[in-house]
C-alpha positions in Angstrom: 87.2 106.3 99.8 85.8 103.2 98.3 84.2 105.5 95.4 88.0 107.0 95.4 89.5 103.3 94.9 86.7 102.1 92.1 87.6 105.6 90.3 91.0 104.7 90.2 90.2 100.9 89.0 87.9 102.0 86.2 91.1 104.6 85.4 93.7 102.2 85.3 91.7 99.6 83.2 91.7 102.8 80.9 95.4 102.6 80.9 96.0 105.3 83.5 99.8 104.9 84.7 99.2 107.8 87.4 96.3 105.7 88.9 97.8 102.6 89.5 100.7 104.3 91.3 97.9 106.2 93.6 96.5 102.5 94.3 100.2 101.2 94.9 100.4 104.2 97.6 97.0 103.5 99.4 97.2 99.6 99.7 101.2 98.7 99.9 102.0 99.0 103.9 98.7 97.4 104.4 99.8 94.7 101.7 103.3 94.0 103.7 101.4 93.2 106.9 99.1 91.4 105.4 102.4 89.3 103.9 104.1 89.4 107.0 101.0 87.9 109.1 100.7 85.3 106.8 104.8 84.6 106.8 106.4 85.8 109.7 109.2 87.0 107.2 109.8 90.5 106.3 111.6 90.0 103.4 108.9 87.3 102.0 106.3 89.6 102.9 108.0 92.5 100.7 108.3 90.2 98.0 104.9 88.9 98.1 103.7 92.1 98.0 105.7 93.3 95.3 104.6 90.1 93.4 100.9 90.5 93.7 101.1 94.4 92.8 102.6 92.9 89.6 100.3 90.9 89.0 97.6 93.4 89.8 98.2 95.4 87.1 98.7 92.3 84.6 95.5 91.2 85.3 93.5 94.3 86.4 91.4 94.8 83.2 89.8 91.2 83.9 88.3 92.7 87.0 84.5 92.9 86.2 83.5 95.1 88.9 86.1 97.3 90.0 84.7 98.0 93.9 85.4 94.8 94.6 89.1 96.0 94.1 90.1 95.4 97.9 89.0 91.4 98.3 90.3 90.7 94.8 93.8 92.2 95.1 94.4 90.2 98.9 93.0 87.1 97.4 95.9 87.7 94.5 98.3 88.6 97.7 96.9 85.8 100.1 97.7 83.3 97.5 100.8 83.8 96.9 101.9 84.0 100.4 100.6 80.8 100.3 102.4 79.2 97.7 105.8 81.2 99.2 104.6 79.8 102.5 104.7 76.2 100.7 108.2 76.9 99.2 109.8 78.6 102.8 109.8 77.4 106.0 111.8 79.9 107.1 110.1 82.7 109.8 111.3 85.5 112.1 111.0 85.6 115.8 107.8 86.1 116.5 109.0 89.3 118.7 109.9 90.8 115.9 106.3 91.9 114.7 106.3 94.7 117.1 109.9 96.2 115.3 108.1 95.2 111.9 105.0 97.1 112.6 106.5 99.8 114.1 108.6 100.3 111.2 105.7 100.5 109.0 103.4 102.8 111.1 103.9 106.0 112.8 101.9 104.8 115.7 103.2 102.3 118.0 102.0 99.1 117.7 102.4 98.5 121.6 99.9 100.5 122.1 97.9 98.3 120.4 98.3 95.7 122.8 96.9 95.9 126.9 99.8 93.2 127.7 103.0 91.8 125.2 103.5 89.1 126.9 99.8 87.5 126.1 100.2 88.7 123.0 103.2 86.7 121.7 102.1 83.9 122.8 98.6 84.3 121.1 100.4 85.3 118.3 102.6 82.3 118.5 99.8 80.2 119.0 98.3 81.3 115.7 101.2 80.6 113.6 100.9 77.0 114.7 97.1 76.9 113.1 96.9 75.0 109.9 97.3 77.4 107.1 93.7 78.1 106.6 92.5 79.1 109.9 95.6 80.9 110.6 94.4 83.2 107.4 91.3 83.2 108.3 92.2 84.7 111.5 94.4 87.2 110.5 91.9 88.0 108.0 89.3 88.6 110.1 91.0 90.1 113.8 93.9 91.6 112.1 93.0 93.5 108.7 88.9 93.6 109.8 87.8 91.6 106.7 83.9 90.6 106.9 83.4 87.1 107.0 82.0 87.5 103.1 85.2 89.3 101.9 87.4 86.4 103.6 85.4 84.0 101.7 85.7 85.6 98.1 89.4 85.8 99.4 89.6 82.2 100.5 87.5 81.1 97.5 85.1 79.1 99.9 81.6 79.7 101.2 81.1 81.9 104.3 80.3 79.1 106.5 83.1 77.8 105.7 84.9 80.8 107.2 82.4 80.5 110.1 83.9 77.0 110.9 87.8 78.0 109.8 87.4 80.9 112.6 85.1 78.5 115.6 87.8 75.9 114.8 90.9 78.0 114.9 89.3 79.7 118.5 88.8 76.1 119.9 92.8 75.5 118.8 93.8 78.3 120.5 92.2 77.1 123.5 94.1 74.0 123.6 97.3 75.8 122.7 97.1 78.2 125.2 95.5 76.1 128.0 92.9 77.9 128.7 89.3 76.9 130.1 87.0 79.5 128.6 86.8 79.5 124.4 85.0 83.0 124.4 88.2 84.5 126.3 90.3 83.8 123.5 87.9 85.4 121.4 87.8 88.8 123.7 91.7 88.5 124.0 92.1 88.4 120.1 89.8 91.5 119.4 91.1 93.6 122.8 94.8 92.4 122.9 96.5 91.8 120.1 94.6 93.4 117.1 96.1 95.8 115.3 93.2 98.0 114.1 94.4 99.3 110.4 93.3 103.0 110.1 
């Protein structure tokens, strides 16, 4: 697949229509979470999304080395969900990630989750992270970045990342009252990750 994607990079810096549409199909539901995690809006996120695919293919043919397609195209999404972010305060209910997700996915994303109730208010708990450990979290649990991708899409150092997700863990703890840090750890990658196929 990733020889598939760089293919199709290398094609559409050639001025291939055909195979930015193909990249449009394989990254655009995984785009819209990525929006939506970072928002908690569905129309933001569809806008965002729809923004940094524009952008994308503005910019595409500076893209020195196309298999790095993946981290640069969420660094173009992640910061403009940041800047909308900046702009609107606005956010869904945070129960409304389940009828967001399902809507996007032919699985159910409850079956995602061992218990909903934890898992809303873990997820609540990470919207109230500043906004660069929440992406750093979603990043990492949600959409299974490595800790180097998150930093080329953070523009910081991987230590940095390191600290973004040790610090947004011990938050959590405080949030959620609870004693033990490494639980919220195990609850993140059991509970409430959605594991994008």
């Amino acid at each position: 697949m990733n020889e598939n994607i760089t293919d199709l990079v290398i094609q559409i810096q050639n001025g291939e229509n055909t195979a930015f549409e193909k990249i449009f199909e394989i990254y655009k539901v995984s785009a819209i979470r990525t929006a939506y995690l970072l928002t908690n809006n569905k129309a933001l996120a569809e806008d965002i999304t729809q923004e940094a695919f524009v952008q994308c293919y503005l910019k595409i043919k500076t893209l020195k080395n196309p298999a790095q397609f993946k981290t640069w195209f969420f660094k173009i999404l992640t910061r403009i969900a940041w800047k909308v972010n900046a702009k609107e305060k606005e956010s869904v209910p945070v129960e409304n990630i389940f009828e967001i997700y399902n809507a996007t996915d032919s699985s159910s994303i409850e079956d995602s989750f061992i218990n909903k109730e934890t898992s809303e208010k873990i997820m609540a708990a990470i919207n109230q992270l500043e906004k660069k450990q929440k992406t750093a979290v979603l990043l990492y649990y949600y959409k299974e970045f490595s800790i180097s991708e998150i930093a080329t899409i953070m523009g910081c150092f991987e230590g940095t990342v390191k600290s973004r997700l040790y610090c947004a863990r011990k938050n959590l703890k405080k949030k959620l009252n609870l004693e033990n840090e490494d639980y919220i750890k195990e609850v993140i990658e059991d509970e409430i990750i959605y594991k994008s196929r």
